[in-house]
C-alpha positions as CSV (number, residue, x, y, z in Angstrom):
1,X,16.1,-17.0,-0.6
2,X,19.4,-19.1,-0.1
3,X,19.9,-22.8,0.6
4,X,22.9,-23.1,2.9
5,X,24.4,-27.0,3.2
6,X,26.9,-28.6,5.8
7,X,27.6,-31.6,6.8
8,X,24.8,-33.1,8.5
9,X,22.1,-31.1,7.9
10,X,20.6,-28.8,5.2
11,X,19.6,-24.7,5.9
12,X,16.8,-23.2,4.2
13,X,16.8,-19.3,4.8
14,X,14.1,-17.5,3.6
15,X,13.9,-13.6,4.0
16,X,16.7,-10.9,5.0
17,X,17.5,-7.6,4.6
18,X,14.8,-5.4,3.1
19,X,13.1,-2.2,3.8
20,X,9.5,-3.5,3.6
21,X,7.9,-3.6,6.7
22,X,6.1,-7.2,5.8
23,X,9.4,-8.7,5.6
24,X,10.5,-12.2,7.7
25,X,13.3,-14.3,8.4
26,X,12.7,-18.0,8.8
27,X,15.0,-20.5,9.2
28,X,14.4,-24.7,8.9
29,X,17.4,-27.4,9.9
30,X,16.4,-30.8,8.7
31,X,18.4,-33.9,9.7
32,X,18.3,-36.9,7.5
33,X,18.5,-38.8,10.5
34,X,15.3,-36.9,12.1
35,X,12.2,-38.3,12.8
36,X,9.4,-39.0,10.2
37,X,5.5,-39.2,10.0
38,X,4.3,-42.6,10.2
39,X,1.1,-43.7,10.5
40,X,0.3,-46.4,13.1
41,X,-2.3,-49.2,11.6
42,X,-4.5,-50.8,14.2
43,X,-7.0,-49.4,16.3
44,X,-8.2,-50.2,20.1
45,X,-11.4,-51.0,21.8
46,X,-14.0,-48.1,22.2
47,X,-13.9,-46.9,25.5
48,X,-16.3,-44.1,26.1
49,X,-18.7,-42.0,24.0
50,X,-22.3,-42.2,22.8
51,X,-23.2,-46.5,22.3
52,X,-23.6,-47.8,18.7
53,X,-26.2,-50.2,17.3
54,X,-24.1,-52.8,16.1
55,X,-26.9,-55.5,16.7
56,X,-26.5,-58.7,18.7
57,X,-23.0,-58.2,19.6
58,X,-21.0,-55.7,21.5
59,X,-18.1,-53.9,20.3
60,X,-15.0,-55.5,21.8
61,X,-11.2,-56.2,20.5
62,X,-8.8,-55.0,18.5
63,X,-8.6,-53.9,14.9
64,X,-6.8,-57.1,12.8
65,X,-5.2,-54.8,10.1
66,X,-2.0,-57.2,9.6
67,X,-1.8,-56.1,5.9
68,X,1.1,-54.2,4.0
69,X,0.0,-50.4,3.3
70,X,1.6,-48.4,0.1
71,X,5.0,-47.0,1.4
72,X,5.1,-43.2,2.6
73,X,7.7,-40.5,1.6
74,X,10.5,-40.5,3.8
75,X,10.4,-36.4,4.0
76,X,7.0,-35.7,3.5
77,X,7.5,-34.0,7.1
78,X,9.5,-31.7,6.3
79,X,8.6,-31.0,3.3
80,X,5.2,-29.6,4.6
81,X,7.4,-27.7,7.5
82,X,9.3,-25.7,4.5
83,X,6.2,-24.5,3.1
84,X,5.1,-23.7,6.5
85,X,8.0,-21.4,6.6
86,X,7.3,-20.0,3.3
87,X,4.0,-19.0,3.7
88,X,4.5,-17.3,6.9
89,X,7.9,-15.7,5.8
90,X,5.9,-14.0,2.8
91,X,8.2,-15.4,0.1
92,X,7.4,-13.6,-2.9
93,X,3.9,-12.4,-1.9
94,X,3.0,-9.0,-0.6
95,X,0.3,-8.0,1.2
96,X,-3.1,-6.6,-0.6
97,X,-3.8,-2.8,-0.9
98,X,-6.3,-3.1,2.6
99,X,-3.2,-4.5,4.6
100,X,-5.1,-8.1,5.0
101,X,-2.7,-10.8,3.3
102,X,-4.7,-13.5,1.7
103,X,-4.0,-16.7,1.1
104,X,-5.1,-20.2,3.2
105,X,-8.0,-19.7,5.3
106,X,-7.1,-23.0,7.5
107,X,-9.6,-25.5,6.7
108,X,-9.0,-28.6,5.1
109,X,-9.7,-28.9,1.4
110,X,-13.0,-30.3,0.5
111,X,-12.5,-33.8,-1.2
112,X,-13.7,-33.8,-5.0
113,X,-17.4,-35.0,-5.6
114,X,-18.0,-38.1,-7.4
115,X,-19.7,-37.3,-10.8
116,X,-21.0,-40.7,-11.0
117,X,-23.1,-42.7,-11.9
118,X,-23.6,-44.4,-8.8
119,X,-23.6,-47.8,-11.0
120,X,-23.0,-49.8,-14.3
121,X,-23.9,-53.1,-14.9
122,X,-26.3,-55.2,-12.9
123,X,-25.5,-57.6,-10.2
124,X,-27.2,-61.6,-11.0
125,X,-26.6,-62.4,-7.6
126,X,-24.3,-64.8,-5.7
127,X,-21.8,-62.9,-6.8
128,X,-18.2,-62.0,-5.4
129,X,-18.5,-58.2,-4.0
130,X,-14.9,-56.4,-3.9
131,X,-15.4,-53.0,-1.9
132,X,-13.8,-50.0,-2.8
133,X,-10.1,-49.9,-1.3
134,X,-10.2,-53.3,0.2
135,X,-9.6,-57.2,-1.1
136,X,-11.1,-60.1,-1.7
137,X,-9.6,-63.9,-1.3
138,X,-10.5,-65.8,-4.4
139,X,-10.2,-69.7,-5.5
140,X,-6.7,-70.9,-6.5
141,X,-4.9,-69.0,-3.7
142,X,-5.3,-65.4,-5.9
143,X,-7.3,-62.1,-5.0
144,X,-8.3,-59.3,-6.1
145,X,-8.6,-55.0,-4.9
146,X,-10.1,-52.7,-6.1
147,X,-8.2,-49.8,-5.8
148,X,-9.3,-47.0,-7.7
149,X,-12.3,-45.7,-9.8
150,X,-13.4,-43.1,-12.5
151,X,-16.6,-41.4,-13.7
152,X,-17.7,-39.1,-15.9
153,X,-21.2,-38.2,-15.1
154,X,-21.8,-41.1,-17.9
155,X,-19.5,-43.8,-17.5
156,X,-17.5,-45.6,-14.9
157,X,-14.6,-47.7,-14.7
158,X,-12.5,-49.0,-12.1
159,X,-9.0,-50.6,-11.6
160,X,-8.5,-53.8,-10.0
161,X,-5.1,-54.8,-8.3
162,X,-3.7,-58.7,-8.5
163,X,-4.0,-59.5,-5.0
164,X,-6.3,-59.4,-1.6
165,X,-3.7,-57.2,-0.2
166,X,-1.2,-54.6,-1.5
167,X,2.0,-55.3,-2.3
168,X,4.6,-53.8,-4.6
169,X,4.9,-54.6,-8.6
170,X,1.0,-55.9,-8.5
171,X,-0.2,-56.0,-11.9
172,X,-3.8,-53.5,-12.8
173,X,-6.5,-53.5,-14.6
174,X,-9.1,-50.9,-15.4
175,X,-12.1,-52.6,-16.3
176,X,-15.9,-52.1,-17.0
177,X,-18.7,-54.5,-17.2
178,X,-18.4,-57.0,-19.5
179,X,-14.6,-57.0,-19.0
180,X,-13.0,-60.4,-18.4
181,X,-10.0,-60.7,-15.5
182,X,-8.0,-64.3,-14.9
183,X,-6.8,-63.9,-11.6
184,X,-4.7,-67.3,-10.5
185,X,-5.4,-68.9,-13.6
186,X,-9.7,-68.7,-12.8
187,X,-11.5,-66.3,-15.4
188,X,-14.4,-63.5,-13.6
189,X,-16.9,-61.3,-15.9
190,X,-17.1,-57.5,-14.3
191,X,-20.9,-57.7,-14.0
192,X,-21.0,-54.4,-12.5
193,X,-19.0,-51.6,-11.3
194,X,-20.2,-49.0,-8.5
195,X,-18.8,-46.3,-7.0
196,X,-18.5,-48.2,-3.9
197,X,-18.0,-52.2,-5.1
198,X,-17.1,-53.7,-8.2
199,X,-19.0,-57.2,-8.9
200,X,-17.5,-60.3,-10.2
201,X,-18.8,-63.6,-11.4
202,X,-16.6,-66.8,-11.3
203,X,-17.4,-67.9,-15.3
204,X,-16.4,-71.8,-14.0
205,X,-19.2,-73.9,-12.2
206,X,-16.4,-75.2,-9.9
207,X,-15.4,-71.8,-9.0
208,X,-18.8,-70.5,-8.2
209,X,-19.1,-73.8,-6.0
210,X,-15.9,-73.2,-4.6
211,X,-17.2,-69.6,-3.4
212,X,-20.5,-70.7,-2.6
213,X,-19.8,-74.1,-0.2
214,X,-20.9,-73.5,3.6
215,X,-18.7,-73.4,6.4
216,X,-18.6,-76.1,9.4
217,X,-19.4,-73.6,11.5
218,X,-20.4,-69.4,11.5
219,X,-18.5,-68.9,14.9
220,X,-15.4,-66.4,13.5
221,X,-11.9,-67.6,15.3
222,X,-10.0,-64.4,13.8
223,X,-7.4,-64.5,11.6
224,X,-6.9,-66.6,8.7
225,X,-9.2,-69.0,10.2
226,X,-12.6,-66.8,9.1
227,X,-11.6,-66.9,5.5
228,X,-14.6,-69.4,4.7
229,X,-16.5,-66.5,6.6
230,X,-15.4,-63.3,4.9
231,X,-14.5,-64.5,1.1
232,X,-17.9,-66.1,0.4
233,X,-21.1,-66.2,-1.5
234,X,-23.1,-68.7,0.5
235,X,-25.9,-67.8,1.8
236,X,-26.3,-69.2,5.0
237,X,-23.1,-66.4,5.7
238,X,-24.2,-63.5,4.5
239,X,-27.7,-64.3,6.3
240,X,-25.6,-64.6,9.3
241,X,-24.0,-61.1,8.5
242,X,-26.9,-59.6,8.1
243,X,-28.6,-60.2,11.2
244,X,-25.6,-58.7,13.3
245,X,-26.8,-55.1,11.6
246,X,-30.1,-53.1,12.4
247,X,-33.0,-54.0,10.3
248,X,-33.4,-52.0,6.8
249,X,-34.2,-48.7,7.5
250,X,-32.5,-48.5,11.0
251,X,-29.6,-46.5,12.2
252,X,-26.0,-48.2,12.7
253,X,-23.8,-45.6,14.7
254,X,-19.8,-46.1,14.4
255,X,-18.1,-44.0,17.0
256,X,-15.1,-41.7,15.6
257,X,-13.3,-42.2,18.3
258,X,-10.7,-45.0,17.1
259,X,-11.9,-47.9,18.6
260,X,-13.1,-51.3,16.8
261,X,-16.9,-52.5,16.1
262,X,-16.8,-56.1,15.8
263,X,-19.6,-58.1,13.8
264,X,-20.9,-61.6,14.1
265,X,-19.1,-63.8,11.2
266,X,-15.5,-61.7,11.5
267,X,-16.2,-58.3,10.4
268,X,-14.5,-55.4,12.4
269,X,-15.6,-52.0,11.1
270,X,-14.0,-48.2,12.0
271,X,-14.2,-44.8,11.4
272,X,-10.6,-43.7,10.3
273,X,-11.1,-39.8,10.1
274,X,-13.9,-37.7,10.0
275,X,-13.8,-33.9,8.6
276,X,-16.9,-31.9,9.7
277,X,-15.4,-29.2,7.9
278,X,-15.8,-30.6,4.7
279,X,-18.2,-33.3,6.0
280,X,-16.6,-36.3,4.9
281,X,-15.2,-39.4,6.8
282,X,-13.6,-42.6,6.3
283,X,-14.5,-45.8,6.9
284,X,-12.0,-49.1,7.2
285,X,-13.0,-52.6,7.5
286,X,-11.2,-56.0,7.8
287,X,-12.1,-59.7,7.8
288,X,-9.4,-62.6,8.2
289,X,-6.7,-60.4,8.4
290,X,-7.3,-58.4,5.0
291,X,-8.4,-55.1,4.6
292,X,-11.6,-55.6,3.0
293,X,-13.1,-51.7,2.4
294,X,-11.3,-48.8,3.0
295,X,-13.8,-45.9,2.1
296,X,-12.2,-42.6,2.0
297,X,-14.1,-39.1,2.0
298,X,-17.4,-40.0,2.1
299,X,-20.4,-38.0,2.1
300,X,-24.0,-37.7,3.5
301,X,-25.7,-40.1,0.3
302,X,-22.8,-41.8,-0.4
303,X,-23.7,-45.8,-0.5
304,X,-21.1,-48.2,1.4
305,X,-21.1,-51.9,1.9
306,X,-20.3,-54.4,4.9
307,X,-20.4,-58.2,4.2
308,X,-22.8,-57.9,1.5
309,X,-25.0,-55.4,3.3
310,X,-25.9,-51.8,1.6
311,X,-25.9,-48.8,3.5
312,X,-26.5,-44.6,2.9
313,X,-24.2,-42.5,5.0
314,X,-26.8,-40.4,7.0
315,X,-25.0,-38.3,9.3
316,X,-21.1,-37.4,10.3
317,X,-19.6,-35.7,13.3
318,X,-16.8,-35.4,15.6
319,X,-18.5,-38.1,17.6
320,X,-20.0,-40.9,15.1
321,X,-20.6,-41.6,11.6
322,X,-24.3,-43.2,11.3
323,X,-25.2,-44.8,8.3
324,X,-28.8,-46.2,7.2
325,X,-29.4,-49.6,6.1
326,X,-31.0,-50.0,2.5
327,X,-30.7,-53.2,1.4
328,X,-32.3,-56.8,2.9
């Protein structure tokens, strides 16, 4: 193998001369200047496919993801293309005694299974609910993610991020229940910690009045505007959320083919990926303009949550993702 530079480019060669009969020659030019992989954040109205139960209301819109991502690598691209090459060039590999080369079958790599538990802690009720990869706006002008979790098949932690959306330099915690955060200068006991939401309690009467006061009204007018809709723990709100989903025990079908489910008091709900390979999906929701869950690799069992709402994945496809309500 030899890595030729000029000016402009760079030369990977990999392979030459040789007398085994298995050998390859592969060349890759990459141009600093070239084109990279970027991923495109919004999503547009379903137009086609199998309908979804998404109660009262009809799907309609567009997705309202406004919020900064974590940055990608600029040559992640072609990166992957160089081991591409590799692989098929048989660098330092030979083939096995039956004349079959091993190696990558093709299919994507099953995600890693949760060892739970499911939950630590109990929730008391009106309590804040910050879902797994999403935000939540919090009194004082602060928020809060929570962006990453750990188990052990006995214990369970999770890190929160300062913030309701990402940003560079955010301070973490990793925290279990009975762990005290001040986000903003306003103090929150972990109550409990799930694989799919961590709970929060506002320890100040003010804040907990702050969270639970009602709106003027439960029409959502997108945009910053459905804050007192989507950061809340009144319950004339989340009564109203909970009626624009099937009863307990019903079916709520998201379609996996990029468009946006829209709910009654703001929520907007899609299926990001699904794997049928490995069975396993994601699921991104926003409110106000915020990411609010971003549920990556889920299974069939797997528990997720929509404005304060509970339910089981039930079945994945290339079509739809359905998922069974379990909670009132």
């Amino acid at each position: 193998m030899r890595l030729r530079a000029r000016r402009g480019d760079a030369r990977l060669s990999v392979g030459g001369a040789s007398d085994r009969p298995y050998a390859a020659r592969a060349v890759l030019r990459v141009r600093p200047d070239g084109p990279t992989a970027r991923r495109k954040h919004g999503t547009q109205e379903a137009d086609g496919g199998e309908e979804p139960h998404v109660g009262p209301k009809d799907a309609h819109g567009e997705a309202d993801d406004a919020s900064p991502r974590p940055p990608l690598r600029r040559y992640g691209t072609a990166t992957a293309a160089a081991l591409a090459l590799l692989a098929l060039a048989g660098c330092g590999t030979s083939p096995d005694p039956g004349g079959e080369g091993g190696g990558d079958t093709g299919e994507p790599t099953p995600a890693a299974r949760d060892k739970g538990p499911a939950c630590v802690g109990e929730d008391p009720g009106a309590t804040v609910h910050v879902l797994r990869g999403g935000g939540f706006k919090l009194p004082g002008g602060g928020g809060v993610q929570y962006a990453d979790a750990t188990a052990d098949g006995t214990r369970r932690t999770a890190t929160l991020r300062d913030g309701a959306t990402y940003a560079s330099g955010q301070e973490e915690w990793k925290v279990a229940p009975g762990a005290e955060v001040t986000v903003s200068g306003h103090a929150y006991a972990v109550r409990q910690v799930c694989a799919h939401r961590v709970v929060l309690e506002p320890e100040s009467a003010e804040d907990r009045a702050t969270l639970a006061a009602e709106p003027a009204s439960l029409e959502p007018r997108q945009g910053a505007a459905d804050d007192a809709l989507c950061f809340t723990t009144g319950p004339a709100v989340r009564n109203a959320a909970a009626q624009g989903f099937p009863a307990k025990g019903d079916t709520l079908a998201l379609l996996a083919n990029g468009g946006v489910q829209r709910f009654p008091t703001g929520l907007s709900v899609t299926v990001a990926y699904v794997h049928p390979d490995t069975g396993t999906a994601g699921l991104d929701a926003n409110c106000a303009t915020v990411p609010v869950a971003g549920y990556e690799d889920v299974r069939a069992g797997d528990t997720v949550e929509f404005a304060g709402v509970e339910f089981e994945v039930a079945t994945l496809t290339d079509k739809a993702v359905r998922l069974t309500r379990t909670s009132d």
